[in-house]
FIVEXVO-81236 format. One record per residue (C-alpha): x negated, y, z negated. Coordinates in steps of 0.1 Angstrom, whole numbers, plus 5000, padded with zeros to 4 digits. Layout:
@u X, v Y, w Z
...
END
This chain:
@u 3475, v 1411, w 1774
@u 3438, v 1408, w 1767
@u 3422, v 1385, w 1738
@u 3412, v 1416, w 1721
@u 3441, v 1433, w 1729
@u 3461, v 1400, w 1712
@u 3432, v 1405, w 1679
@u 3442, v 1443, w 1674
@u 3481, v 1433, w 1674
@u 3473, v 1404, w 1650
@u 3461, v 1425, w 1627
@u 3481, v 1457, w 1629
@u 3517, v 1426, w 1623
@u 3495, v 1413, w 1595
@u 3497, v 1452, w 1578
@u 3531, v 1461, w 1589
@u 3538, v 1421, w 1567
@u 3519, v 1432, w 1537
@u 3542, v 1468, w 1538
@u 3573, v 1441, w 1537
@u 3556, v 1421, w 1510
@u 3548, v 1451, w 1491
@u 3581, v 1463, w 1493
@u 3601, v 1430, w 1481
@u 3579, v 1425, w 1455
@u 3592, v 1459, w 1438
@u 3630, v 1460, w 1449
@u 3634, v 1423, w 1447
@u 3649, v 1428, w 1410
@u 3658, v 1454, w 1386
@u 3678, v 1465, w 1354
@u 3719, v 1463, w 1363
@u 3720, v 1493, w 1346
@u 3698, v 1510, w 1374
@u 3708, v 1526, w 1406
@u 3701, v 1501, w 1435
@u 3672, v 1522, w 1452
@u 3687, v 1512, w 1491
@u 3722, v 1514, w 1490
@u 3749, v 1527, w 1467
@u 3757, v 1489, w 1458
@u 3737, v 1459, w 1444
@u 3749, v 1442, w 1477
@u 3730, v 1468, w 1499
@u 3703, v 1461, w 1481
@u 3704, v 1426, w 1488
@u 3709, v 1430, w 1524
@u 3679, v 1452, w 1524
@u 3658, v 1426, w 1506
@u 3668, v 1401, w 1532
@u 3661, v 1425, w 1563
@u 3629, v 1427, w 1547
@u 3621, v 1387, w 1550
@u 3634, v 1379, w 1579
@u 3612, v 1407, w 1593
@u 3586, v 1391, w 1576
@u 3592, v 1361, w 1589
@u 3599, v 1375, w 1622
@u 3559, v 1389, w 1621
@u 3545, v 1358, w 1606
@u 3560, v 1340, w 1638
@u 3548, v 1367, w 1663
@u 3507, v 1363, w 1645
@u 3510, v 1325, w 1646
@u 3523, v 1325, w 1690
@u 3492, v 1351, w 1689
@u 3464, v 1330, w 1675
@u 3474, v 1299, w 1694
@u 3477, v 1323, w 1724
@u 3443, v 1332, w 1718
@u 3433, v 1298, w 1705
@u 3444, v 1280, w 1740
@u 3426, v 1305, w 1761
@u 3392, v 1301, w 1741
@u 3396, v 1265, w 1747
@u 3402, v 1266, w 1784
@u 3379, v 1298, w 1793
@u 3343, v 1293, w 1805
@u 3318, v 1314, w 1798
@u 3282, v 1324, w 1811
@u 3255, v 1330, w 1785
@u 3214, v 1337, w 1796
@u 3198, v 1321, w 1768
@u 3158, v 1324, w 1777
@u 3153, v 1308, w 1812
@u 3189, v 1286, w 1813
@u 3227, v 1302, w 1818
@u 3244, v 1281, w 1802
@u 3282, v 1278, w 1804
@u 3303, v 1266, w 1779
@u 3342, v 1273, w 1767
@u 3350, v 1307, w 1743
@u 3357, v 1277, w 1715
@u 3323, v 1257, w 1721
@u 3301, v 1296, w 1718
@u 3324, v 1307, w 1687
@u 3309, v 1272, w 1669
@u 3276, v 1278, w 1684
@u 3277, v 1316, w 1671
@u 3294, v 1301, w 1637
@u 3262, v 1280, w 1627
@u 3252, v 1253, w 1654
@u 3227, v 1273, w 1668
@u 3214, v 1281, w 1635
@u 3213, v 1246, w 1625
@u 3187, v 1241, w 1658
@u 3168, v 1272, w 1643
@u 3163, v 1257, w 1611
@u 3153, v 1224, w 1631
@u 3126, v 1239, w 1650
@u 3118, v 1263, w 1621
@u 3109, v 1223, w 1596
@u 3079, v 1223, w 1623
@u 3049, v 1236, w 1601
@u 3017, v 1229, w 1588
@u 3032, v 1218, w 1558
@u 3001, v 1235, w 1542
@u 2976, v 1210, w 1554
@u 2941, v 1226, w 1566
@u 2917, v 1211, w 1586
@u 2875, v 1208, w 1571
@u 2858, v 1185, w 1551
@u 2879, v 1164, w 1526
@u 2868, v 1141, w 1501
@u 2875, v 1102, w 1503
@u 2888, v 1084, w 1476
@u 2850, v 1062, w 1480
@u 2836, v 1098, w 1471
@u 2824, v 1099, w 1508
@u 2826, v 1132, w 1528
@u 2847, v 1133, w 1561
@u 2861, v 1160, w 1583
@u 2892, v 1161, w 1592
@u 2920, v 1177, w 1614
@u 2956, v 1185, w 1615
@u 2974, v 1164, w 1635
@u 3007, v 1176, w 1647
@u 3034, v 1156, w 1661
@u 3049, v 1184, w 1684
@u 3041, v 1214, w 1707
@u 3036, v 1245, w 1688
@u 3044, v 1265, w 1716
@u 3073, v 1251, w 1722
@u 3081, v 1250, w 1688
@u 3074, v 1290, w 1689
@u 3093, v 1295, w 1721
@u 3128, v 1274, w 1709
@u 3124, v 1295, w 1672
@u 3128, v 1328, w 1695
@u 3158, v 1313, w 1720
@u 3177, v 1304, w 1686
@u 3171, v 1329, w 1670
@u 3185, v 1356, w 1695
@u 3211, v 1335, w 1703
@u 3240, v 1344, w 1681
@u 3229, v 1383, w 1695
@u 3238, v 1369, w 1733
@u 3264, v 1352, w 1724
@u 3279, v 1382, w 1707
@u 3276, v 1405, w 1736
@u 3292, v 1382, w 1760
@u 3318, v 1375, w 1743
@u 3324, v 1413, w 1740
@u 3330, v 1412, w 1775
@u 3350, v 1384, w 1774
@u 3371, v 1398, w 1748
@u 3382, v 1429, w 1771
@u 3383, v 1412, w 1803
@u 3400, v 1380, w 1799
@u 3438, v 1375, w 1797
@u 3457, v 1355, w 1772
@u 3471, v 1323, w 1784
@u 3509, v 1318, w 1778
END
């Protein structure tokens, strides 16, 4: 079974368990004076009401061997990514966290690298004299530039491959 074959079961079980919960929650209990709604007998309905959560439970067990299914495979598959000039290679796990926020935290990083308003020209001195003056910046605004764009795109690349990934890759038992 593929990961994203394994994603599309998880979530098809987790609506076949809210139909159960659905349906427990409304026969669980009613009036003696009713008809029992599956069965002829209060006992049938019982029994139906416990079908009911042990096939719940049954599902609940079958999503939870799923995600660790999937979970073991994203921690043991490696995975190519072209970000800018570099392919990088790093485990399903390590690009979900970069995709998650880590590469947005770098973003935001490179993005701090400003001006902070300051312009060069002539600038008074506290002595009243005149002197010009420059920005001076403590980094390489191209690089600065170029790192803003690899971040930035990074959560598309990482999306894409994973894609692939996602189709192509087998769960591990």
């Amino acid at each position: 079974m593929k990961i994203i074959e394994a994603m599309k079961q998880i979530k098809d079980l987790q609506r076949k368990a809210e139909d159960y919960r659905g349906k427990i929650k409304m026969f669980h209990a009613d009036y003696e004076t009713e008809t029992p709604t599956y069965g002829p007998t209060a006992q049938d309905q019982a029994n139906q009401i416990a079908t009911w959560l042990q096939g719940h439970e049954s599902l609940v067990k079958e999503i939870g061997d799923l995600r660790f299914r999937i979970q073991k495979t994203n921690v043991v598959t490696n995975v190519h990514i072209q970000l800018g000039d570099v392919k990088v290679t790093k485990t399903i796990v390590q690009w979900l966290a970069r995709r998650k926020d880590l590469a947005n935290l770098d973003l935001t990083a490179w993005k701090c690298l400003t001006d902070k308003g300051l312009t060069g020209g002539m600038l008074k001195t506290t002595t009243g004299d005149t002197k010009e003056v420059r920005v001076r910046r403590y980094y390489d605004v191209k690089l600065r530039d170029k790192k803003c764009e690899l971040y930035a795109s990074e959560a598309l690349a990482i999306d894409g491959a994973l894609e692939v990934v996602n189709a192509t890759t087998d769960l591990v038992d």
